[in-house]
N, C-alpha and C positions, 0 to 999 in steps of 0.2 A: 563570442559568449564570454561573458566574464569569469573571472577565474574562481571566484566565491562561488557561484553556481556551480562551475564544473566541479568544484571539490566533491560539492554534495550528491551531486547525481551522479560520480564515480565511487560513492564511498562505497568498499568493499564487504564493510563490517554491518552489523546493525544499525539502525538511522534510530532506533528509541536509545540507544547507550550513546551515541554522538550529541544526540539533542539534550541528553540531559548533564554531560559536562562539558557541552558548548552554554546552554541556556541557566542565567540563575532562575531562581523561580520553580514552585511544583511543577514535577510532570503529571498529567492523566491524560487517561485515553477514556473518550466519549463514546459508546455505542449509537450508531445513527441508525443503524439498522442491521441484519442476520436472518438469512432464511435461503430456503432450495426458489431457486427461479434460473432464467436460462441468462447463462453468462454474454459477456458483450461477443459482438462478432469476433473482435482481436482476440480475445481471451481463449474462446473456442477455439481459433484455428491455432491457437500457439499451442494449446495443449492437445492436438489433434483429436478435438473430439467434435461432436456432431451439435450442429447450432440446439437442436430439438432437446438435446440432454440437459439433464436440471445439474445445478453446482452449487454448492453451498458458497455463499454470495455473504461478506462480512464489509459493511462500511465503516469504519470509523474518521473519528478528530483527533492527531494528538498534539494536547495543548499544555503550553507552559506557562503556569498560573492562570488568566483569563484568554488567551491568546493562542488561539488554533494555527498551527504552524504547517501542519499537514495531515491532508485528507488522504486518508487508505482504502484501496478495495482491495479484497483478498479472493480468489477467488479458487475453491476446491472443488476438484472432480470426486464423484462417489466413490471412486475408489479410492482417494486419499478420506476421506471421510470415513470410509468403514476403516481403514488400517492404521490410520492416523488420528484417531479420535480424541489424545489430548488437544489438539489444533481447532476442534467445535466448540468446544462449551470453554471461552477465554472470558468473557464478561468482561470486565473491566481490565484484564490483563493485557503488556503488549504481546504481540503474535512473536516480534524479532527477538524476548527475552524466551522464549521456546524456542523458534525454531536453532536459534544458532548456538545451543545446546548443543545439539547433536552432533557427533563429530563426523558422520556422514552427510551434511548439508552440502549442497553442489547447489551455485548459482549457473546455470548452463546457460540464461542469454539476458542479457540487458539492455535494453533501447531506452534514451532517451529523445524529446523532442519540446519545444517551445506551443503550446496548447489555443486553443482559441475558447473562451471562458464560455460562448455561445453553441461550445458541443458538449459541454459537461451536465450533468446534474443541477436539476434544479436548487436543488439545498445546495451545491457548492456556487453557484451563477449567485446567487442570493448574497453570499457571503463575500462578491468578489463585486459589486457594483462599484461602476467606472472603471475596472481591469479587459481589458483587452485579451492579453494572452497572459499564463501562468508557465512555469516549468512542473515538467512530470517526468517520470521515469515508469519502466515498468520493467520487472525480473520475474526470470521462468527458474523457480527453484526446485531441488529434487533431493527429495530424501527417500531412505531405501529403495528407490527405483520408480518413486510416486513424485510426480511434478504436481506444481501448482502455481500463480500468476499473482504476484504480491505489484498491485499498482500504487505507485503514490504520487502525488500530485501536493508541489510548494508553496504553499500560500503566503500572498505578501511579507507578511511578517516574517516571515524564515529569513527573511534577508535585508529588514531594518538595524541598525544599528541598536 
């Protein structure tokens, strides 16, 4: 694995505060989608809950000037959603300028793996024609005793010159 890859998908800190005094150029975050639906099987079993249970399910892009660098799914159990309620309503804000606010944030697990573009989403398969595989990462974070599954997934451009 190259070393520029491992950097990112080890980075300990925020990936929107790296991106934006690694990248010249605006940062924004694009809302692709937000709503209660049942989370992916990984995500359920990470946050041991029940596949049947709804999770407040947040897609975004976050892009530097015109150029989507990485795609986010966030994904909250109801009960971080009733306890954690600045974490719902972000709109256009990034989720990693909140959560690592808090000086009880505990990252508890992080996996990464090299992705096959053919199991992802369709808006992201779209975005990735002629890609084979991408890198992703996924963290089980915890604050005041409420976890939740912050995925993200690196698109080519993260790692163009």
């Amino acid at each position: 694995m190259p070393r520029h890859v491992v950097d990112w998908l080890l980075e300990p800190h925020s990936l929107t505060a790296r991106i934006k005094n690694t990248f010249d150029g605006p940062f924004s975050v694009e809302v692709k989608g937000q709503g209660m639906c049942k989370p992916f099987l990984a995500d359920a079993q990470r946050l041991q809950q029940r596949t049947h249970h709804y999770a407040l399910v947040r897609e975004v892009l976050l892009n530097v000037g015109d150029n989507p660098v990485v795609f986010a799914r966030t994904t909250l159990p109801r009960k971080v959603v009733h306890d954690l309620q600045e974490l719902t309503d972000l709109g256009s804000k990034p989720l990693g300028e909140i959560i690592f606010s808090y000086p009880d944030l505990q990252r508890v697990q992080l996996d990464f793996a090299k992705i096959e573009v053919s199991q992802l989403s369709p808006l992201i398969q779209a975005m990735l024609i002629g890609q084979s595989t991408i890198w992703a990462r996924r963290n089980t974070y915890r604050i005041n005793k409420r976890s939740f599954v912050v995925s993200e997934f690196f698109l080519p451009t993260m790692f163009k010159s």
